[in-house]
C-alpha positions in Angstrom: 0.0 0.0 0.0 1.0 3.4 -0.8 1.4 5.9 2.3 0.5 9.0 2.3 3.9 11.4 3.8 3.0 13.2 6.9 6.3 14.8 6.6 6.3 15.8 3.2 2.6 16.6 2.6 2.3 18.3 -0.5 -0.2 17.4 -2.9 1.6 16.4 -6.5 -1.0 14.0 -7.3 -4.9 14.7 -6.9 -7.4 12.3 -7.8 -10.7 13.8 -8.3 -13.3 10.8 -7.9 -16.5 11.5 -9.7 -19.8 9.9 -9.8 -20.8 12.7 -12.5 -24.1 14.2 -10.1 -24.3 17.8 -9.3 -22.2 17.0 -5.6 -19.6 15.6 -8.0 -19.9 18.6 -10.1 -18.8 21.1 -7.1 -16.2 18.9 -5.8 -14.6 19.0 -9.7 -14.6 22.7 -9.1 -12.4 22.4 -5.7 -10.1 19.2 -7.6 -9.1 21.9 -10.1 -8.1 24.7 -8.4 -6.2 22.8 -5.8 -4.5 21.2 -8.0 -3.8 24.3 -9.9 -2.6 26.1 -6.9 -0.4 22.8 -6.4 0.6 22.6 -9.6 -0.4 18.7 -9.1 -1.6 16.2 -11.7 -5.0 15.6 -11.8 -6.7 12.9 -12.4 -10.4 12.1 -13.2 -11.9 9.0 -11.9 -15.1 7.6 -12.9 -16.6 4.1 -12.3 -19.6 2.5 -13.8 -21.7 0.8 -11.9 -25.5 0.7 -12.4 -26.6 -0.8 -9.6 -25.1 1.7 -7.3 -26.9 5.2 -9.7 -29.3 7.3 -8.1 -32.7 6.6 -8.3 -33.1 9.9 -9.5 -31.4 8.8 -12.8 -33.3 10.4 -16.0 -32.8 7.6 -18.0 -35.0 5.5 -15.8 -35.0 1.4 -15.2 -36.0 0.3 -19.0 -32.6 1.7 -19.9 -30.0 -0.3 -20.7 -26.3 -0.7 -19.3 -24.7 0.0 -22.7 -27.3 3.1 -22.9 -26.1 4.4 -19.6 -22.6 3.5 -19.8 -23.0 5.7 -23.2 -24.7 8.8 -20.9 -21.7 8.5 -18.1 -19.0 8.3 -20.9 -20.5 11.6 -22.2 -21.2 13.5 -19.4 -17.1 12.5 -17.9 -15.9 13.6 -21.6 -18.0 17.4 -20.5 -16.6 17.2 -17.3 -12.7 16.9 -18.0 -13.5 19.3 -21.5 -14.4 21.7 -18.8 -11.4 21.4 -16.3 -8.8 21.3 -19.0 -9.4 24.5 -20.1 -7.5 25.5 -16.8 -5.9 22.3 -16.0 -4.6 21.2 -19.7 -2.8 17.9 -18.9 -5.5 16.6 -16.3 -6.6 13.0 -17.5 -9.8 10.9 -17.2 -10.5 7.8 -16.8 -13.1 5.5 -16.6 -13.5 1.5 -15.4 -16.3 -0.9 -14.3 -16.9 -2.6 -11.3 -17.1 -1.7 -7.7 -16.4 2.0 -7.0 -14.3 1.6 -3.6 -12.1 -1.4 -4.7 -11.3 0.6 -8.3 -10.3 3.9 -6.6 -8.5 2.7 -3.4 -6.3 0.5 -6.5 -6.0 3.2 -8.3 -4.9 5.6 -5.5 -2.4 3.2 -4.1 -1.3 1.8 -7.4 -0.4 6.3 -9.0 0.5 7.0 -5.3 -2.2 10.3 -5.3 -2.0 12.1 -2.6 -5.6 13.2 -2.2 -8.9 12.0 -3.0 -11.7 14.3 -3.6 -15.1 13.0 -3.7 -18.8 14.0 -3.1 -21.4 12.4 -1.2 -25.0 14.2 -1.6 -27.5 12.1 -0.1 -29.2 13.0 3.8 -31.5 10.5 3.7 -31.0 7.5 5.0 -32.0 5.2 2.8 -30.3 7.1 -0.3 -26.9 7.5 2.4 -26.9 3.5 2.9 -26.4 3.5 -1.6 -24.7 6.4 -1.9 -23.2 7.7 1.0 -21.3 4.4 2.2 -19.0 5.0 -1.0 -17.5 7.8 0.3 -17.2 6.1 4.0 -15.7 3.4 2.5 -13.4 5.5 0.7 -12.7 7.7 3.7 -11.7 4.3 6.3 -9.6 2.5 3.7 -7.7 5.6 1.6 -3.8 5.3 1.6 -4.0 9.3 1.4 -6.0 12.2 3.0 -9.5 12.4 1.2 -11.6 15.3 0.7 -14.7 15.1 1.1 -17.5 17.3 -0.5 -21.1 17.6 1.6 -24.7 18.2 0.6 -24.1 21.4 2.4 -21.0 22.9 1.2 -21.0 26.1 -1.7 -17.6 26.9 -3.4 -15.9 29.0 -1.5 -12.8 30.2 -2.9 -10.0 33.4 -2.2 -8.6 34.2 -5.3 -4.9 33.0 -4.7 -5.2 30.8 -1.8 -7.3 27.6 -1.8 -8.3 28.0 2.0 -8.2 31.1 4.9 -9.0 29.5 7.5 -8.8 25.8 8.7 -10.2 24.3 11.7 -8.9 21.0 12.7 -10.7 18.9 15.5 -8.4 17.2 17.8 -8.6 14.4 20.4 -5.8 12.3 22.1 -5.4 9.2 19.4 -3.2 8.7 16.8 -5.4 9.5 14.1 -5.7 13.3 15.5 -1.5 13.6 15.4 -1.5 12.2 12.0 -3.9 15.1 11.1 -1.8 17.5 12.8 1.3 17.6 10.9 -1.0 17.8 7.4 -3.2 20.7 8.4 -0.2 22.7 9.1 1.8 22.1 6.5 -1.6 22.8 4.2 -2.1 26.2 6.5 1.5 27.0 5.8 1.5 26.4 1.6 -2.3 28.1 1.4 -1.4 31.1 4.1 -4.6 30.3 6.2 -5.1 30.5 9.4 -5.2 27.2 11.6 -7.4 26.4 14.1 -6.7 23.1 16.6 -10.4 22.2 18.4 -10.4 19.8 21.3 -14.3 19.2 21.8 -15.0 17.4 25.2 -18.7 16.0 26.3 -20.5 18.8 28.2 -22.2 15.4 30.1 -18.6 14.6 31.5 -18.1 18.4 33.3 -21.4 18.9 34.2 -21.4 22.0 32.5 -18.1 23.3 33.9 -14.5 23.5 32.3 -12.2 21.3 33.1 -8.7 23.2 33.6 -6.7 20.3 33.4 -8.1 18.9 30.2 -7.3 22.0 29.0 -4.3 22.3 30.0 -3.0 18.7 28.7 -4.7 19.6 25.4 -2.5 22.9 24.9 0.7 21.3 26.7 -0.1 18.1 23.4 -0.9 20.8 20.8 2.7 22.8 22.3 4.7 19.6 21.7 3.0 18.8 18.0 3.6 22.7 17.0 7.4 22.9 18.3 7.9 19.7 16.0 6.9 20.9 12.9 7.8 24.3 11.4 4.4 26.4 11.6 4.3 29.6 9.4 0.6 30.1 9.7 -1.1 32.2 12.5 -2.0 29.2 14.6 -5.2 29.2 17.3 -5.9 26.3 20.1 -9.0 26.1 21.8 -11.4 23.5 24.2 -15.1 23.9 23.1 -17.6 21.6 25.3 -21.4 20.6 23.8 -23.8 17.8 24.1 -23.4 16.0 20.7 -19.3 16.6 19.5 -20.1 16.7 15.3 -22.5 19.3 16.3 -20.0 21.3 18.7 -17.2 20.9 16.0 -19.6 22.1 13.0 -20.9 25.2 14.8 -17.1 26.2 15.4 -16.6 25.9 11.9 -19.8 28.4 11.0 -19.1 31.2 14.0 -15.3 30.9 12.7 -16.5 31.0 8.9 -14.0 27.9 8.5 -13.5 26.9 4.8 -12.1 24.0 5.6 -12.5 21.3 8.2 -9.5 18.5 8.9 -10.4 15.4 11.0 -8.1 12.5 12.2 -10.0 9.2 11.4 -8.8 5.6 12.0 -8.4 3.2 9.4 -10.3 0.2 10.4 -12.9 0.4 12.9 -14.6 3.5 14.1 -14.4 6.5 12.3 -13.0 8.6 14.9 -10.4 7.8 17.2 -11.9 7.4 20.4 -15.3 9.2 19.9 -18.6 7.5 18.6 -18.7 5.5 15.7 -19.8 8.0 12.3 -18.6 11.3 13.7 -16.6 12.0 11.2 -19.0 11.1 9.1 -22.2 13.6 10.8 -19.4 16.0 10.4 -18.9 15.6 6.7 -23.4 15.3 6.1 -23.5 18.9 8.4 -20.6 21.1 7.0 -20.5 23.8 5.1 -17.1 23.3 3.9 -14.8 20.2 2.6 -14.1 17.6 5.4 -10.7 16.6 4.7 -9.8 13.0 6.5 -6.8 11.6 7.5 -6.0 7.9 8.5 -3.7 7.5 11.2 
């Protein structure tokens, strides 16, 4: 498997994984001009698969799979068209099969260092189709992946692909292994960086807790002196009721334009907090969710 470097985390290859809807669409648009501002290759990624299409499709069920394989071929020929007039050299390409096999192969096998994909669905039936794509893409990706919500609108500063990032931190590994990315991404875009330690309002009774506190900025001292920080750095203890909640409302009263999580590879999404938080997080924002695996 191909491993993402911590150390050296600049992005030289972006895959854009698309499943051509309107999500997909928007998270084209934040593919290209990272990877412009990069000056990364570019990849497009699509993968046929009728079973897993919307059921919103307009083809409808009495079409076949050479019919729709037809419509997806056309509609990924518009998409690149469209990014190559700024991006030139950016590829497509296009298998069939099982979407999260074929990507997480094709990451690991051109050693991208991001994956940027959209998930669009909030109801629950549509999320169990659609959304478990990009879950399963997030838990088993060799590289950071992000992720593009039903919530999030381009937001974009001329010159600089992000102004402020907010990055939620715990105590597990998968939090330091996000650390060392969302600085080195705060240094190269000139943003701002935000660390977030979110603790359960249940467990202080509604009181702060100086010595969490304070072992969260004595942790956040040690990872900053061990990296070389440019960027205007922030650290800060929040406490609410539900954490994805707590760590999304930062985000809007900070006007974050990008969120970075620490997620673990195999098991639950987020190191030591409740299975799917990292997932609410990416259904609620109103920016990317970037992931990274410790």
């Amino acid at each position: 498997m191909a491993e993402f470097n911590l150390a050296h985390s600049d992005f030289r290859h972006v895959l854009l994984a698309t499943d051509l809807t309107s999500i997909s669409a928007l998270a084209a648009q934040y593919a290209t001009r990272l990877a412009g501002h990069s000056a990364a290759r570019l990849s497009i990624l699509h993968v046929f698969n009728p079973v897993r299409m919307p059921h919103s499709d307009s083809i409808g069920a009495h079409a076949t799979p050479q019919e729709l394989r037809k419509r997806d071929a056309d509609r990924l020929d518009a998409l690149v068209d469209s990014i190559q007039q700024h991006l030139p050299r950016a590829e497509k390409h296009m298998y069939d099969g099982e979407p999260i096999p074929i990507v997480i192969d094709y990451a690991n096998r051109e050693r991208a260092d991001l994956i940027i994909t959209g998930t669009h669905s909030t109801r629950a039936f549509d999320r169990l189709l659609l959304g478990s794509t990009a879950e399963a893409i997030v838990r088993r990706s060799p590289c950071p992946v992000m992720t593009i919500g039903p919530n999030v609108s381009l937001s974009y500063d001329a010159g600089k692909p992000f102004t402020r990032i907010l990055c939620a931190m715990d105590f597990g590994d998968a939090a330091k292994s996000a650390a060392p990315v969302a600085i080195n991404l705060a240094n190269n875009s000139g943003a701002e960086l935000r660390f977030l330690h979110v603790m359960p309002s249940a467990l202080n009774n509604g009181q702060p807790q100086p010595l969490v506190e304070q072992l969260f900025h004595n942790a956040m001292k040690h990872i900053i002196s061990s990296n070389v920080v440019d960027a205007k750095v922030e650290c800060a203890v929040q406490y609410g009721t539900r954490i994805s909640d707590t760590i999304l409302q930062d985000a809007i009263d900070k006007r974050s334009d990008l969120i970075i999580l620490g997620v673990r590879r195999r098991g639950q999404l987020a190191a030591r907090l409740p299975a799917g938080i990292a997932f609410q997080v990416i259904e609620g924002a109103p920016c990317p969710v970037m992931t990274i695996s410790d």
